[in-house]
Backbone as CSV, one residue per row, in Angstrom:
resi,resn,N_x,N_y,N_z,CA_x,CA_y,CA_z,C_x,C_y,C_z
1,UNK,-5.769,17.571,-4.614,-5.098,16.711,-3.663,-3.891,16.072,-4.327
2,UNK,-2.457,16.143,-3.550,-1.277,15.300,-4.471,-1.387,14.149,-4.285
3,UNK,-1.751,13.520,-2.902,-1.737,12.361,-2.220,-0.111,12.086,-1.484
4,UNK,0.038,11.195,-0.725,1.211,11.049,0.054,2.670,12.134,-0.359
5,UNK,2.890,12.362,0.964,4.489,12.568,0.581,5.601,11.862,-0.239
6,UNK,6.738,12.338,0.012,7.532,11.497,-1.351,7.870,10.716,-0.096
7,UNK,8.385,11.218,1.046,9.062,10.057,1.706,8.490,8.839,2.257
8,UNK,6.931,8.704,2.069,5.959,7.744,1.767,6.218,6.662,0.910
9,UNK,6.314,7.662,-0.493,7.035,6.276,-1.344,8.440,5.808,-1.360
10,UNK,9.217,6.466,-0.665,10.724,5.829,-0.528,10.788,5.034,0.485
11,UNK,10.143,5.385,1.398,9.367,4.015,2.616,8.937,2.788,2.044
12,UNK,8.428,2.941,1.249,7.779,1.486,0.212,8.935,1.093,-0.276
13,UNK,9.691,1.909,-1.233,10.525,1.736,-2.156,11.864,0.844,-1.621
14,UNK,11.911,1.685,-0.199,12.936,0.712,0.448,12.595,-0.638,1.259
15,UNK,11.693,-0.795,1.624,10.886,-1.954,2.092,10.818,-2.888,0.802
16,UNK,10.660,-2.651,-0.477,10.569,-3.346,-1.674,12.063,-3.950,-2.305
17,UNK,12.642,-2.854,-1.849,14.561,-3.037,-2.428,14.775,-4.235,-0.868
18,UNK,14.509,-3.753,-0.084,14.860,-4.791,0.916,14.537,-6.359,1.228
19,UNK,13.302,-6.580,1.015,12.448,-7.691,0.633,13.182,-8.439,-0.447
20,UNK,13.199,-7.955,-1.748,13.981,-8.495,-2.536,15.204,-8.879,-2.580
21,UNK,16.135,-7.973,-1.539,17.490,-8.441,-1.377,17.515,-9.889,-0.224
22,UNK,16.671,-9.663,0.407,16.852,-10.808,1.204,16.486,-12.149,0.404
23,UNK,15.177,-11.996,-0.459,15.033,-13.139,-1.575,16.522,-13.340,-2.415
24,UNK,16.795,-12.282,-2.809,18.150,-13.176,-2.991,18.910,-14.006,-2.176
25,UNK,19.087,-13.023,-1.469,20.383,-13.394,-0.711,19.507,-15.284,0.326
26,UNK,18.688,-15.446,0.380,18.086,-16.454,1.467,17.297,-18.093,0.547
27,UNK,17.213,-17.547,-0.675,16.230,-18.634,-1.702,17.516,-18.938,-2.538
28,UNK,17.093,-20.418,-2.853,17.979,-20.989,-3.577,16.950,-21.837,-5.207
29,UNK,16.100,-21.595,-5.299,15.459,-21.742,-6.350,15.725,-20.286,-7.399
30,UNK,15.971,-21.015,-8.418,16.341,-19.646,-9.306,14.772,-18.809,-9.639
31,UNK,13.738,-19.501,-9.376,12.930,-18.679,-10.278,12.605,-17.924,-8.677
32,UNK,12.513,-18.307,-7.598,12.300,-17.420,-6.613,12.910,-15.937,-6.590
33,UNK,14.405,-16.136,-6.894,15.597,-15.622,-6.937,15.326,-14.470,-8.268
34,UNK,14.708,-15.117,-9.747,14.287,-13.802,-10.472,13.635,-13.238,-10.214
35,UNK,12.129,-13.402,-9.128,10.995,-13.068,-8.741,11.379,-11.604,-7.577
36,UNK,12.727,-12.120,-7.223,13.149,-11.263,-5.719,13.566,-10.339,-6.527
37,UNK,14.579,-10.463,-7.861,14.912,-9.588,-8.527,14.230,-8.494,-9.004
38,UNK,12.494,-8.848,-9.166,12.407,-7.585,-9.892,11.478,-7.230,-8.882
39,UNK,11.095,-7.590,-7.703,10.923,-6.938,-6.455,12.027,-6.135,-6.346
40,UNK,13.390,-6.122,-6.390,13.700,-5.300,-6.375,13.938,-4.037,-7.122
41,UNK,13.838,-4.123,-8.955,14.272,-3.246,-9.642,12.534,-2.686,-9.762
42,UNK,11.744,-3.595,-8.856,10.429,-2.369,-8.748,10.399,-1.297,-7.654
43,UNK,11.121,-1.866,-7.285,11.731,-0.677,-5.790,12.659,0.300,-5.996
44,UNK,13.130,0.021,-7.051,13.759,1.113,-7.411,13.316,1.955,-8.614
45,UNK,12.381,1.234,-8.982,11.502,2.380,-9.854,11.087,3.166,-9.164
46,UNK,9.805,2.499,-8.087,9.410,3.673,-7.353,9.755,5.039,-7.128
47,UNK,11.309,4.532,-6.238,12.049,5.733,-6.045,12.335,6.668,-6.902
48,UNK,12.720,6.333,-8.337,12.667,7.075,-9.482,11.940,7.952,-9.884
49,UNK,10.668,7.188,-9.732,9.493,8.153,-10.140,9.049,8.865,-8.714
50,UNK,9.346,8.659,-7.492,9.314,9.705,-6.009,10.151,10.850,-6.686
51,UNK,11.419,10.584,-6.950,12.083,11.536,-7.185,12.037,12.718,-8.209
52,UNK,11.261,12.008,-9.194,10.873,12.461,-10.565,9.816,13.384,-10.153
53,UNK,8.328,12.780,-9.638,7.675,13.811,-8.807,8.101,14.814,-8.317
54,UNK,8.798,14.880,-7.243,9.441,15.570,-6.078,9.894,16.820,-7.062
55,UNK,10.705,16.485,-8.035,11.857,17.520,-8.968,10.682,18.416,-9.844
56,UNK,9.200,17.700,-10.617,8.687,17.923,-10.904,9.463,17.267,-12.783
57,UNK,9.959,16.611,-12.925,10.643,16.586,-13.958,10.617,15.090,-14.767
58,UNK,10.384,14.942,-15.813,9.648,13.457,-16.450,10.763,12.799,-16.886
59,UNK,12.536,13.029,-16.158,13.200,12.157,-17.156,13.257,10.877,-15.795
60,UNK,12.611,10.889,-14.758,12.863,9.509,-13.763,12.159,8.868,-14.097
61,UNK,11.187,9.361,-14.721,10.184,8.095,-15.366,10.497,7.595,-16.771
62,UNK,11.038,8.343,-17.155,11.636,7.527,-18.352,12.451,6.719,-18.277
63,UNK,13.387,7.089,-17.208,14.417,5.807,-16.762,13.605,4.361,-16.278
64,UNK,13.015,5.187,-15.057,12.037,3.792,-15.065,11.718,2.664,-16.242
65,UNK,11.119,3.652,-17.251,10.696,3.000,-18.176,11.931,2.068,-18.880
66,UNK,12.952,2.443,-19.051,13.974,1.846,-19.335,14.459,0.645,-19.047
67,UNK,14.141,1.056,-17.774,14.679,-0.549,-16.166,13.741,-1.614,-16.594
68,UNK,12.151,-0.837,-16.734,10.964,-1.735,-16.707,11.755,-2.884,-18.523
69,UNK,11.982,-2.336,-19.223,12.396,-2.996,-20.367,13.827,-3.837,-19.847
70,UNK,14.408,-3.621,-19.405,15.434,-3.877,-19.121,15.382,-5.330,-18.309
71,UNK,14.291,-5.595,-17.506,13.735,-6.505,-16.570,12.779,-6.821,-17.593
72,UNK,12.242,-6.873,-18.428,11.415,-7.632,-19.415,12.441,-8.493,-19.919
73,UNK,13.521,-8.198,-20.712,14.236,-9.019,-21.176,14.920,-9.869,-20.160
74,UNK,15.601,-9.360,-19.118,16.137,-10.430,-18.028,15.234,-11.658,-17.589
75,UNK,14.005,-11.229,-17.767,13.116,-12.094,-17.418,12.870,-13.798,-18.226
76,UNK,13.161,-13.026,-19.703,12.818,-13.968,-20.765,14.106,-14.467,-20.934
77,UNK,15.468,-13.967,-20.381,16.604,-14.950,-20.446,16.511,-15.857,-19.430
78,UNK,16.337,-15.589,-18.326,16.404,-15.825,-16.924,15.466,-17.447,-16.915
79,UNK,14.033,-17.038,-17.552,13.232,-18.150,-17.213,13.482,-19.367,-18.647
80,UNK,14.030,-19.029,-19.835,14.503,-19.824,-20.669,15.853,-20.378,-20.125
81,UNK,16.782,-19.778,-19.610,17.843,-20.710,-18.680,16.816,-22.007,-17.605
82,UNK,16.077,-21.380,-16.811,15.713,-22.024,-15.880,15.100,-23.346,-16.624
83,UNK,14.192,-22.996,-17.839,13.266,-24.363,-18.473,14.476,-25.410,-18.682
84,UNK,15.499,-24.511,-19.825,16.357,-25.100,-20.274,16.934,-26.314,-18.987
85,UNK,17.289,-26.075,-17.902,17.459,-26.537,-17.163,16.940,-27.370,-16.525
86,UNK,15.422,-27.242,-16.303,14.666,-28.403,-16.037,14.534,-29.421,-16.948
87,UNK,14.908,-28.955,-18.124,14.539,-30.093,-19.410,15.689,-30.889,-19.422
88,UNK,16.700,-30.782,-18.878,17.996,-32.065,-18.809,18.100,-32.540,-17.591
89,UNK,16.640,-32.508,-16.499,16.276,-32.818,-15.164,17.720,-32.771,-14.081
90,UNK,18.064,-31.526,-14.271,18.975,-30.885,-13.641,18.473,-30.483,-12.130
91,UNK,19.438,-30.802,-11.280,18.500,-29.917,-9.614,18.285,-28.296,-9.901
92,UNK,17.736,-27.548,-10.040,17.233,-26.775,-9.677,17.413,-25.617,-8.692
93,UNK,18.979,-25.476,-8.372,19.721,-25.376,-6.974,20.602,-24.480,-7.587
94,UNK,20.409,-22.915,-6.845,21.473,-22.189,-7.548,23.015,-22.397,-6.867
95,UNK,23.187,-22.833,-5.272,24.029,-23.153,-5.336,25.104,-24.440,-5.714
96,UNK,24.304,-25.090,-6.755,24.825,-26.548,-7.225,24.849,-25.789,-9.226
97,UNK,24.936,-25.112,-9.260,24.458,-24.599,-10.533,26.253,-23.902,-10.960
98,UNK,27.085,-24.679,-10.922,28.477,-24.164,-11.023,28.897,-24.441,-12.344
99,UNK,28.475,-25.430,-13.362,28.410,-25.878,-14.907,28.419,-25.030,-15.410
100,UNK,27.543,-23.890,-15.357,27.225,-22.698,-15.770,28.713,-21.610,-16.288
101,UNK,29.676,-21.906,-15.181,30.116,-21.144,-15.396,31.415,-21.586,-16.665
102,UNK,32.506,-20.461,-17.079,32.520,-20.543,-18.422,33.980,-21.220,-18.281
């Protein structure tokens, strides 16, 4: 048995990329906002590895694997900005969050 079609998981995959874009685009808490993020770069793994299946060929999962690292570290910048930020009892507000820039 293979189990589902591929366009099964690109159904997910895009329901997952979509979900997450709207967390961006609609939340104004940053950690919501990283959370939407890797809702989305898990949605686009998926697809990676649909596609990788589909081809029969192991380099989409290696990319995956790549992204998955790639979003490990964003993560650990992302939520050390955010502490950092709570620790000088800063609002919390990405659109009040303009200091930031350089």
């Amino acid at each position: 048995m293979r189990g589902p079609d591929v366009a099964w998981y690109l159904a997910v995959a895009a329901f997952l990329f979509a979900t997450g874009a709207l967390g961006v685009l609609l939340r104004r808490s940053p950690l919501i906002v990283l959370l939407s993020l890797e809702i989305m770069l898990n949605g686009a793994n998926l697809a990676l590895i649909a596609f990788s299946r589909l081809h029969g060929e192991s380099s989409g999962q290696i990319f995956a694997l790549a992204v998955m690292a790639v979003a490990a570290s964003e993560v650990v910048v992302g939520l050390g900005l955010i502490v950092a930020i709570a620790q000088k009892r800063l609002d919390l507000d990405v659109d009040k969050l303009s200091f930031l820039r350089g």
